[in-house]
N, C-alpha and C positions, 0 to 999 in steps of 0.2 A: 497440651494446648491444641486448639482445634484450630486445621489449617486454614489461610482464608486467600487460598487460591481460587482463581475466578475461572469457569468452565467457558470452554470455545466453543461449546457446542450451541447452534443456534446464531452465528456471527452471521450476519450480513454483510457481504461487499458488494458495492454499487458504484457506478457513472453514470456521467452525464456530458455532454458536450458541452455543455454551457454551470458559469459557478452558479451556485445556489447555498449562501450558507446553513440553510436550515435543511439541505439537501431532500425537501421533499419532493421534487422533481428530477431525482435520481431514478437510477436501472437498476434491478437488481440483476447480479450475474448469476445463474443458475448453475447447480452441480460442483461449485467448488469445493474441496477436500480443504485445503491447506494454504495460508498464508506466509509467508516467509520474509522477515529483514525489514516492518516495520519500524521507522525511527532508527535503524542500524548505524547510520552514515556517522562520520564523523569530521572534526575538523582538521584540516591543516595547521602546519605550524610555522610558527613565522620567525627567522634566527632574525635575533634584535644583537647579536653578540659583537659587542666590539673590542677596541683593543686597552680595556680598562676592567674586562670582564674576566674574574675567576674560573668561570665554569659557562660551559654556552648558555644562552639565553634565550627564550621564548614565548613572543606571546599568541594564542591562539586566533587562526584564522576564520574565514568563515568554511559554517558549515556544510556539508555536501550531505545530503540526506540515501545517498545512493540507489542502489538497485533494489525492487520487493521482487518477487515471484511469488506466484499463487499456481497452484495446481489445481485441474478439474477433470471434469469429464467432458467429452465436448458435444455439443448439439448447436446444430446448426440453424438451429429456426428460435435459439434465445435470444430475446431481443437486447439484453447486457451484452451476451458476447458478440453482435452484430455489433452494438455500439463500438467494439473492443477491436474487431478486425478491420472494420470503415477506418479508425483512429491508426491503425499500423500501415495500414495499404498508402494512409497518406499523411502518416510520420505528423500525425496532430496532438497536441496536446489536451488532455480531456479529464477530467475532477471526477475525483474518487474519493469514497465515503467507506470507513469499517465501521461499524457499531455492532458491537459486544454488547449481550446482553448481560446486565446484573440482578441478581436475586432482591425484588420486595423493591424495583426502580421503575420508572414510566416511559425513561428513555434508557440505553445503553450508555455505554464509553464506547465515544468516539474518535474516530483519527479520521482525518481531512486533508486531501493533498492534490496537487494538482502534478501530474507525470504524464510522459510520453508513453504508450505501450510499444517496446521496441518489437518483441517476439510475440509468437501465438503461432505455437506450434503443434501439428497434430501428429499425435504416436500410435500408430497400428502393430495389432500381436494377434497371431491365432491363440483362439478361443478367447479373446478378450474386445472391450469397448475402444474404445478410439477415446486416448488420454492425450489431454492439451497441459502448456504450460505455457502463462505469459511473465513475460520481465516486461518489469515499468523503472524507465528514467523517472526519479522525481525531482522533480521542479520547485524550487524554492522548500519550505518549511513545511513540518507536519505540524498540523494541530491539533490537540488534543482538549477534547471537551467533556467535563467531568458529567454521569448521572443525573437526572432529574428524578425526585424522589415521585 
């Protein structure tokens, strides 16, 4: 059976300081490597258990979508990661686009979220580039928006 894993290569991630749902007034962030914790979060649980209860009881809370990290390289004069250090410097809240791209589609799969960028930080090493990593608070719900063919 032939696998029908979808390749990362080529993913887009972008902001904007302002929403846009059809995000074409997005940034693109340049030089990022890796994505991380997409959709990860999960919900809390809520004990409903009382004293008529066999076995504890619960029903789920809301969701917490938690923390992403993205890894890159850093460069100082991109105008996404300018967007990205403006938004930490002043703990603002700022909408974020991934679209994946899919084989034989017009659009990607997308995920859409609105997050704080808490860190953005820069890692120096002899003989090497200057490696950034940002963690994003996210904010309410990811969305997720299937391919246009």
């Amino acid at each position: 059976m032939a696998s029908t894993a979808i390749k990362s290569q080529g993913t887009i991630v972008s902001c904007s300081t302002t929403y846009d749902a059809a995000a074409t007034g997005y940034t693109a962030i340049s030089n990022i490597q890796s994505a991380n914790g997409i959709g990860s979060g999960s919900a809390s649980d809520i004990d409903v258990t009382d004293l008529n209860s066999t076995a504890k009881e619960f029903l789920q809370g809301i969701k917490d979508e938690g923390e992403i990290s993205l890894a890159l390289k850093y460069d100082y004069s991109d105008a996404g990661q300018t967007i990205v250090q403006t938004a930490v410097d002043g703990s603002n809240l700022i909408y974020w686009d991934v679209e994946i791209p899919i084989a034989g589609k017009s659009t990607g799969l997308r995920l859409s979220f609105a997050g704080t960028p808490k860190t953005f930080s820069k890692d120096l090493g002899v003989d090497a580039v200057v490696d950034s990593s940002i963690t994003i608070k996210v904010s309410g719900a990811v969305s997720i928006t299937d391919p246009v063919i």
